[in-house]
Residue, then its C-alpha position, 0 to 999 in steps of 0.5 A: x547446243x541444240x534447243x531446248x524447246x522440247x527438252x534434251x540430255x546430253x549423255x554418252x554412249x560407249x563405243x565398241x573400240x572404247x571411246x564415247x560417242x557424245x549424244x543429245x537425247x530429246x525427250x518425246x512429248x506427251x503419251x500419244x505413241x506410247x504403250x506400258x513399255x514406254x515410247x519409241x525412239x529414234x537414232x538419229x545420226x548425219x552423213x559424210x563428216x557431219x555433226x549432230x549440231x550440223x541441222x539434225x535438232x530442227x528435226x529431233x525437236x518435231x519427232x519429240x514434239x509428235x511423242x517420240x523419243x530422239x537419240x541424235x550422236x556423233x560418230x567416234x572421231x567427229x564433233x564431241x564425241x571422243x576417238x582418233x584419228x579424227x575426222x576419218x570416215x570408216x564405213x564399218x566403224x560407223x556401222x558398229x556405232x550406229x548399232x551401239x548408240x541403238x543398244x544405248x538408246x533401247x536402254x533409256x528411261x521410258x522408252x519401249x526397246x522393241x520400237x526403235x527406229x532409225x534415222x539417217x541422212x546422207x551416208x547414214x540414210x545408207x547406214x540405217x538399212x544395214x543397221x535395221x535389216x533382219x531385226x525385229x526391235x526396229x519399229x521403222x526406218x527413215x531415210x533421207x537423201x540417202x547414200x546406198x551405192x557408192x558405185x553409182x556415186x562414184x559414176x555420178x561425180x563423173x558427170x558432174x566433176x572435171x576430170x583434173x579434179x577427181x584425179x587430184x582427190x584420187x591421189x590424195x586418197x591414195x596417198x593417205x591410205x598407203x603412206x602418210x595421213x592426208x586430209x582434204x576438205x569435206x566441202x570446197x569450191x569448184x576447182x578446189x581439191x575437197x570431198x563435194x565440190x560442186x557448185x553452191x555446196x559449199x555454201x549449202x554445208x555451210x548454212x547448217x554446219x555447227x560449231x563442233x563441225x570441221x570441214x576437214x575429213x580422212x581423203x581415203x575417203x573416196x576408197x571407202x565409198x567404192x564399196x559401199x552398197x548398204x542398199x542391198x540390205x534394204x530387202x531384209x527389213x521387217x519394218x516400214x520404210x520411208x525413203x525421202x529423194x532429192x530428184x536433183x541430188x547431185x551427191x547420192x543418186x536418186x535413182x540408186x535410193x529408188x532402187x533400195x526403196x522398191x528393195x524394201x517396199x518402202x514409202x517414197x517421197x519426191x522432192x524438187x531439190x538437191x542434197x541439202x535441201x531438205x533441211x531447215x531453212x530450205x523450203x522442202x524442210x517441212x514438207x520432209x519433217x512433216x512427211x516424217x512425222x506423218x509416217x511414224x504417227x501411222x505406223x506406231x500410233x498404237x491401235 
């Protein structure tokens, strides 16, 4: 369970196939950011295979803290929220239930609907530029350590990944795509067959995983990611854009976030860390949540 230092709600959002997507709802402290249509909210949501208890609360109790509301959920399929399969990574099922748990959270009490901003770490800080692009409700958008090409994913594993391994993941994935299910790992040792497998990454996941979270994910995984290019959506945002890189992020390409954030004439922040670095218990954590803060009081601050 997150904490309650700032106080939550669960609550359930439905989804467009039928099941619900379990949420938390922080409630944002204060009137600073406030106008008579109710404060801004956040969507909040993780990336590949994580949970909203996997090190998103550290962050939705300082957005609540500076006034805004938070509503952090898990995609259909993972952590509590219902669906099946379990722990299978559709890139557009994920897109519909970020746009429904959106649709939920402009409907929350004291909120105003025409100030969401969206929030996304990882494969979500891809999701939330498709999600914000040609909508005039979405007030800003934070992405961090985003995933917005998969191509230039894929080419960046290459050099950082034997090629036995990559090979084994490959077929796994083929496997599961054309025959029976196969799972594989979402985080694994080197050597081992798994989805992020580079040194210390393991132990990286690990130190913020909750307990909803199984390391576990569809190994399809892989062909859903070649295609991915939400990246390409960020020149039709109409909001501010804030665009958080790992410079020595060896799982989404630092420069392929670059390239999305110049798109969408964004504000960018550097950091001297790898992919999971930005979170609580890592040192860049408050300078990001800090950034983040910073950035939304500027720009929703009314007057």
């Amino acid at each position: 369970m997150p904490p309650a230092s700032h106080g939550y709600a669960e609550t359930w959002v439905p989804s467009p196939d039928g099941a619900r997507l379990h949420a938390w709802h922080f409630t944002g402290v204060g009137d600073a950011l406030a106008t008579p249509a109710g404060r801004p909210v956040v969507v909040m949501a993780h990336g590949l295979g994580g949970t909203k208890d996997s090190g998103l609360a550290p962050f939705a109790e300082r957005l609540a803290a500076a006034g805004l509301d938070v509503l952090a959920f898990d995609y259909r399929g993972f952590g509590a929220s219902e669906g099946e399969p379990r722990q299978t990574v559709s890139m557009a099922a994920q897109l519909a239930d970020y746009r429904a748990a959106m649709t939920a959270a402009a409907a929350l009490p004291g909120v105003d609907p025409q100030r969401l901003v969206l929030w996304g770490v990882s494969l979500a800080g891809g999701h939330v530029l498709a999600a914000g692009a040609r909508r005039d409700d979405v007030a800003a958008v934070i992405s961090m350590v985003p995933l917005v090409d998969g191509l230039a994913a894929a080419r960046l594993a290459v050099r950082h990944h034997k090629p036995s391994a990559l090979l084994r993941s490959s077929a796994a994935g083929m496997r599961s795509r054309v025959g029976r299910r196969v799972t594989i790992p979402v985080v694994a040792r080197p050597g081992e067959v798994g989805a992020l497998t580079l040194p210390g990454l393991y132990e990286d996941y690990l130190s913020v995983a909750g307990p909803t979270w199984r390391n576990e994910v569809d190994a399809a995984v892989g062909l859903e990611l070649g295609n991915h290019r939400p990246g390409k959506e960020a020149r039709h945002l109409r909001c501010p854009l804030l665009v958080q890189i790992a410079d020595f992020d060896r799982s989404a390409p630092p420069h392929a976030a670059a390239k999305a954030a110049v798109a969408g004439r964004a504000e960018v922040r550097h950091y001297p860390a790898d992919h999971f670095d930005l979170f609580e218990g890592k040192e860049c954590f408050e300078p990001a949540v800090r950034h983040q803060v910073d950035f939304l009081v500027r720009h929703l601050r009314v007057g």
